[in-house]
N, C-alpha and C positions, 0 to 999 in steps of 0.2 A: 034508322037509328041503330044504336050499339045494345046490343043485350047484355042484363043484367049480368047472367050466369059468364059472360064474356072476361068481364070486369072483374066477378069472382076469381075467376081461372088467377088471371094474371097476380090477381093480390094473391093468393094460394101459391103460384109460383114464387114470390117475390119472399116467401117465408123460408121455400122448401126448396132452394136451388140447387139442384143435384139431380143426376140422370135418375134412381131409383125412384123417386116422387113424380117425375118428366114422364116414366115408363107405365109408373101405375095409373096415369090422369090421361093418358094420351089420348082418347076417345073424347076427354073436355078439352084440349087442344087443339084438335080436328075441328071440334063443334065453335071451338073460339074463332079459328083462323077461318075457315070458311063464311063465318056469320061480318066479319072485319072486311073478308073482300067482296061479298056480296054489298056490303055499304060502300065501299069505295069504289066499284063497279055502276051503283047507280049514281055517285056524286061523278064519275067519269063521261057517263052516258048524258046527264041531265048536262053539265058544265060544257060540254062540246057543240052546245049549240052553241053558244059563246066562244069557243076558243075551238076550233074543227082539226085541231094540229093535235089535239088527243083524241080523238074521234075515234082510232083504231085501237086504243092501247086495253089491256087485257091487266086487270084487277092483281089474277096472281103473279104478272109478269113485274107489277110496278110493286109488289111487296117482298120487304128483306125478310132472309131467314130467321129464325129465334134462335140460330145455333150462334153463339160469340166467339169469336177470334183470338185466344186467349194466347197465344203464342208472345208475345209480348207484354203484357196484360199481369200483373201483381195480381189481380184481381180472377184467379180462377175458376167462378162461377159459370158453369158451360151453358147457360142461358139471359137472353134479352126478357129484360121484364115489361116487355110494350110491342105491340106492334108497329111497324113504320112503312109507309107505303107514298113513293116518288113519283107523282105524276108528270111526267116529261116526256115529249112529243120525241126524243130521241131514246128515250129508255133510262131508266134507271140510274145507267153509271155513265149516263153521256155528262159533258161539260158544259152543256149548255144549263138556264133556268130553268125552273120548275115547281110544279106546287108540292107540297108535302102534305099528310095527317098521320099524327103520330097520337095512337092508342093508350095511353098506363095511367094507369089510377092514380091520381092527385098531381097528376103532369102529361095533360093530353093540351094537345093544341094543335092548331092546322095553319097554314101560311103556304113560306117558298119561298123564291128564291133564288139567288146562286148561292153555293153554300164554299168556304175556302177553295175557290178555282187555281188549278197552277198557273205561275206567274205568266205564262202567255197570255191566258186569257185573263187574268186579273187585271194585267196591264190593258187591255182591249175596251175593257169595262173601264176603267177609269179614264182614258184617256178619251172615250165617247163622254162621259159624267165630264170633263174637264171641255170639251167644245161646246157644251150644251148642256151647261149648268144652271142657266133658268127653266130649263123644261125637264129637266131632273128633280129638280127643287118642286118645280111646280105636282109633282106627283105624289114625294114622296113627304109634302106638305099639304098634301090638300084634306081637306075636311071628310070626305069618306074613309082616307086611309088613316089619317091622324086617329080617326075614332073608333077604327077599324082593330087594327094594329099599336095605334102608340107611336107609330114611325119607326123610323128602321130597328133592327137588335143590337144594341151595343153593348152585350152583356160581354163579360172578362172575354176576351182574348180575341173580340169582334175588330179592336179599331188599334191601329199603330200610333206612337205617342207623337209623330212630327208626319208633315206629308213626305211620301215617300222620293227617293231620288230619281229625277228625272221630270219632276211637276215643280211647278213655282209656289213658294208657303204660299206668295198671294193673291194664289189664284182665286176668281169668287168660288171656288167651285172648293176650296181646300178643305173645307170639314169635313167636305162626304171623300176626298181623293186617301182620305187616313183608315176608312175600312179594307179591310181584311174580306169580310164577306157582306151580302146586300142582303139581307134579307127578314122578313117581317115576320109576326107570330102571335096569332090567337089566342089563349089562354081559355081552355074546356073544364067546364068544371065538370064531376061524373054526373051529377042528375039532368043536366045538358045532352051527356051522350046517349043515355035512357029517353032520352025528350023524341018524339016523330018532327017537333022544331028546328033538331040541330043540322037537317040536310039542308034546309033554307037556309041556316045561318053562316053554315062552311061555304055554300056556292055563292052568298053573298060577298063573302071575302076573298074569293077567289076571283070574281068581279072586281071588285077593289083593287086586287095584287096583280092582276093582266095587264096594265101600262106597265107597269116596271117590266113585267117576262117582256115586253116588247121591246121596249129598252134595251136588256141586257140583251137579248136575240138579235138587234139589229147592231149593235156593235161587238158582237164573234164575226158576223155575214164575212 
């Protein structure tokens, strides 16, 4: 489970975003990040019996920095106010699927995914979902994941408004050929992640979400 004082940190951050606050706390940042990848290290460990293609993968290697990218960015806040951490058998900024858990107070959730792939492999992925859109459907329909997840995320800027060119509109396969990205998502409330409950309940859905990673893994091969 996630600790309290974790949780603190980050709403504390979330108030006070500027290095001088980042400098004075950095000992409860230490304490937050550590405590975040020791839990994703055992959801790593426990989940790999199930899935053995993250079996090697290393906690702090699968988590993003809290330093933000602001070079483009309106938004000059030099810090992430969440933790986020890519479980993926190829690491982190590989192209392939993967599972995700992301840490911040009043919007934690855990899932995966492929998440906006470039158009090579988006094309890869859809054209596998377009030969074999009864056993697509059959996944990303079926009653674990439906209750899971909710089915796939179609929130703003998930799904293109007509099937893309180069797919037939009537293909059976055409509702899902209109996403952008695949991928599903838990919804953590904070006394969930305080819970010794919530490792069973992430490796549950991580259970759930491994047809699709096979899916999308077997059509990059």
């Amino acid at each position: 489970m996630i600790q309290q004082s974790t949780l603190s940190f980050l709403k504390g951050l979330k108030k006070n975003n500027d290095k001088s606050w980042f400098d004075e706390n950095r000992s409860a940042y230490e304490a937050a990040r550590k405590d975040v990848e020791q839990f994703v290290q055992s959801i790593i460990n426990a989940h790999a019996k199930k899935d053995p293609g993250i079996a090697e993968l290393e906690a702090k290697k699968c988590m993003f920095r809290i330093n933000r990218d602001v070079r483009f960015s309106k938004d000059k806040s030099p810090y992430k106010t969440n933790f986020g951490a890519s479980i993926n058998e190829g690491g982190k900024k590989a192209l392939a699927g993967g599972y995700y858990i992301h840490i911040e107070p009043g919007n934690s959730f855990a899932g995966g995914g492929i998440y906006m792939p470039m158009p090579p492999e988006l094309k890869k992925v859809r054209q596998e979902i377009d030969y074999n859109a009864d056993e697509f459907e059959k996944i990303v329909k079926s009653k674990s994941f439906v209750s899971t997840f909710g089915g796939l995320s179609d929130s703003e800027g998930m799904k293109l408004s007509r099937v893309p060119q180069g797919f037939d509109k009537d293909s059976p396969a055409a509702d899902y050929l209109v996403y952008k990205s695949y991928v599903a998502m838990m919804p953590l409330a904070d006394k969930e992640l305080t819970d010794p409950a919530i490792s069973k309940k992430i490796l549950k859905s991580f259970e759930t979400l491994q047809p699709l990673l096979t899916f999308i893994k077997r059509s990059l091969e």
